[in-house]
matplotlib code that plots the C-alpha trace (Angstrom):
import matplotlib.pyplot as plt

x = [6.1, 5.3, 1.5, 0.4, -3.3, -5.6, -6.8, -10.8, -9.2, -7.2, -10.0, -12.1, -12.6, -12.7, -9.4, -7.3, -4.0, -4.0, -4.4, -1.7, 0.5, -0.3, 0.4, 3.7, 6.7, 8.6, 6.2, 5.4, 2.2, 2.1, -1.3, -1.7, -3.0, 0.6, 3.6, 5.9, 7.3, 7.0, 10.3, 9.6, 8.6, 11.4, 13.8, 12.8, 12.8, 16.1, 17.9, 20.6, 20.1, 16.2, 14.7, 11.7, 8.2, 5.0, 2.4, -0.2, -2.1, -1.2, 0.0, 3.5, 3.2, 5.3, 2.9, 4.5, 2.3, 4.0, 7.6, 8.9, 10.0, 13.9, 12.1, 10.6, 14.0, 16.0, 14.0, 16.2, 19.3, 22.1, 22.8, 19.4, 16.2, 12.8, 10.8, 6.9, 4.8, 1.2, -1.9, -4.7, -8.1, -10.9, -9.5, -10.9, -8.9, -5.5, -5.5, -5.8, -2.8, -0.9, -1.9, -0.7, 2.1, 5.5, 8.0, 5.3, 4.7, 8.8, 8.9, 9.2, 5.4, 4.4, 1.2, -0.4, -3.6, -5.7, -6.5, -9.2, -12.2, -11.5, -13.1, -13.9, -18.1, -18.9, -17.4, -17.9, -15.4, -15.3, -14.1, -13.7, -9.9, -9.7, -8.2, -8.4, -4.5, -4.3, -4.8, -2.9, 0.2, -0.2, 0.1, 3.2, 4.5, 3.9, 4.8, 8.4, 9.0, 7.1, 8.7, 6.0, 7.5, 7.6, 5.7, 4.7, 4.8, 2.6, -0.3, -1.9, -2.7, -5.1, -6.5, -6.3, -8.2, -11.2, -12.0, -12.6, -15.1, -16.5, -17.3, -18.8, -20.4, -22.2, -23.2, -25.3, -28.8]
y = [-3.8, -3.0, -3.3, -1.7, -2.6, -0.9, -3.4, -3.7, -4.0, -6.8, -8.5, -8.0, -10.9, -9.5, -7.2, -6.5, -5.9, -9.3, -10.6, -8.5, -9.8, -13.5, -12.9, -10.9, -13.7, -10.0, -8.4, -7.9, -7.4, -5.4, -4.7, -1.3, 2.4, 4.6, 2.8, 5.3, 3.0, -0.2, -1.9, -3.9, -0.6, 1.8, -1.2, -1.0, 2.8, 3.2, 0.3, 2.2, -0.2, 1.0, 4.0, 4.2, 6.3, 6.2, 5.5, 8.6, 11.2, 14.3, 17.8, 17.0, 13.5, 13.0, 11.7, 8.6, 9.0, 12.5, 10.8, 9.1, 5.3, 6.7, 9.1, 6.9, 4.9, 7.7, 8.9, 5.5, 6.2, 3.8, 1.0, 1.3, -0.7, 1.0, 0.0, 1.1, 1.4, 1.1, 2.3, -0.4, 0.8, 3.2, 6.5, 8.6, 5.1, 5.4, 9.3, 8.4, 5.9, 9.0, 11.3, 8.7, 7.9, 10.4, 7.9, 7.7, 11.5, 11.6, 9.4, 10.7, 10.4, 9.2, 8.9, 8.1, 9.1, 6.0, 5.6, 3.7, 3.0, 0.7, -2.4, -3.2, -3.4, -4.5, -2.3, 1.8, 4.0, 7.4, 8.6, 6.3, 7.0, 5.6, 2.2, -0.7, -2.0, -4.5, -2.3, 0.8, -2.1, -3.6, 0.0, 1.1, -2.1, -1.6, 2.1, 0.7, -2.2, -1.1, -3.0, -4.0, -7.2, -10.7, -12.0, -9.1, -11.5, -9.2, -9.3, -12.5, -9.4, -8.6, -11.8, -12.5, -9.5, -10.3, -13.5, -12.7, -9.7, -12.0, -14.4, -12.2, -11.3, -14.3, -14.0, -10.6, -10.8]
z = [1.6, 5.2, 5.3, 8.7, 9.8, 11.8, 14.2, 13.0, 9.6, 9.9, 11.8, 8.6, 6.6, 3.0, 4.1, 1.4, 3.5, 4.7, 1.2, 0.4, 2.6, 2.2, -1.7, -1.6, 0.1, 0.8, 2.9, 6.7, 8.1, 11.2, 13.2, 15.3, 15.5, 17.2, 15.6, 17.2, 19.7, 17.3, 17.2, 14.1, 12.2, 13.8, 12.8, 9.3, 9.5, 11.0, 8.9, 6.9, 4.0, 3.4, 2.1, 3.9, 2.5, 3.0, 0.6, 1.3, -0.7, 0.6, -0.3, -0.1, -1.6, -4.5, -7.1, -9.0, -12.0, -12.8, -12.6, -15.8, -14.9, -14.5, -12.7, -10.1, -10.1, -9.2, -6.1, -4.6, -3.2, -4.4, -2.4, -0.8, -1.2, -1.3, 1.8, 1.4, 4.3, 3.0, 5.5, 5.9, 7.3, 6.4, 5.5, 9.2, 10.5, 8.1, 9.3, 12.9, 12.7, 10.6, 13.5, 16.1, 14.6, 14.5, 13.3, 10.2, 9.5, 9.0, 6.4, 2.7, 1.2, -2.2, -3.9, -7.3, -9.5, -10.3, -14.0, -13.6, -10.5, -8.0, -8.7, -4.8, -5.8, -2.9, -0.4, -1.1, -1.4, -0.7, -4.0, -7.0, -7.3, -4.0, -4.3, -1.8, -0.1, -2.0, -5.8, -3.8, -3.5, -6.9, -8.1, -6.8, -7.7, -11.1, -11.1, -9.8, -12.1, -15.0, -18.1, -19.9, -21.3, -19.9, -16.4, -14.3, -10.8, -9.0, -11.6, -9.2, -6.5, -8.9, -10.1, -6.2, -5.8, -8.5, -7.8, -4.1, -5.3, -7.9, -5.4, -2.7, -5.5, -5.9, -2.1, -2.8, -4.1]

ax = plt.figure().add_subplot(projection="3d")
ax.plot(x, y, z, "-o")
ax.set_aspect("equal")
plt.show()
């Protein structure tokens, strides 16, 4: 996972990209609005080793929860690995960084359909199938690697997740 921040929301203490990051050991955290002319994301882009997308909702997203597991599998070329770039800010923010960004609007896009709310209570979402980062990540992770048996490593985003709102939580009269 490349998680690329929008500046005011990697300054944001309850940001969930950040938390992300700090949970996942394989992922890079990369602050900015115009990535075009970022070396570390044009490195990971260009790398002939990655398939590169982006995780966005658009009209020419391919939606994940439509896709069988095989499915999802075989969107992967061979020999490659599946690099995600993930957006983090508010959504006017996430389509500013799209708009400033070319290497980004390039890239392959996929997207999913939440089955349930977010559970971010104590920031609003526009929609509730709007998901924070960090449950957007967790997501695709488990769209990927969806076995269904045994330790699923990435569950702690979520418990990582809840007791953060849990405890803000606390905090809110």
């Amino acid at each position: 996972m490349i998680i690329l921040s929008q500046p005011r929301e990697a300054k944001h203490r309850l940001g969930t990209g950040r938390m992300a990051h700090l949970c996942l050991s394989n992922s890079a955290l990369i602050e900015g609005v115009d990535f075009t002319l970022d070396q570390r994301v044009n490195r990971e882009i260009d790398d002939p080793l990655n398939f590169p997308v982006l995780l966005y909702p658009s009209s020419e997203s391919i939606d994940l929860c439509k896709l069988n597991c095989r499915e999802r599998v075989a969107l992967i070329p061979s020999r490659q690995r599946l690099v995600v770039f993930v957006l983090d800010g508010t959504w006017k923010s996430v389509r500013k960084m799209i708009g400033s960004s070319q290497n980004l609007r390039r890239l392959p896009a996929i997207s999913f359909i939440p089955a349930t709310p977010s559970a971010y209570r104590i920031r609003r979402q526009p929609r509730p199938q709007c998901y924070s980062t960090i449950e957007a990540i967790h997501q695709v992770i488990d769209l990927f690697t969806a076995t269904g048996v045994g330790t699923r490593p990435h569950d702690n985003l979520l418990a990582v997740f809840a007791a953060l709102v849990d405890r803000q939580l606390t905090y809110t009269p």
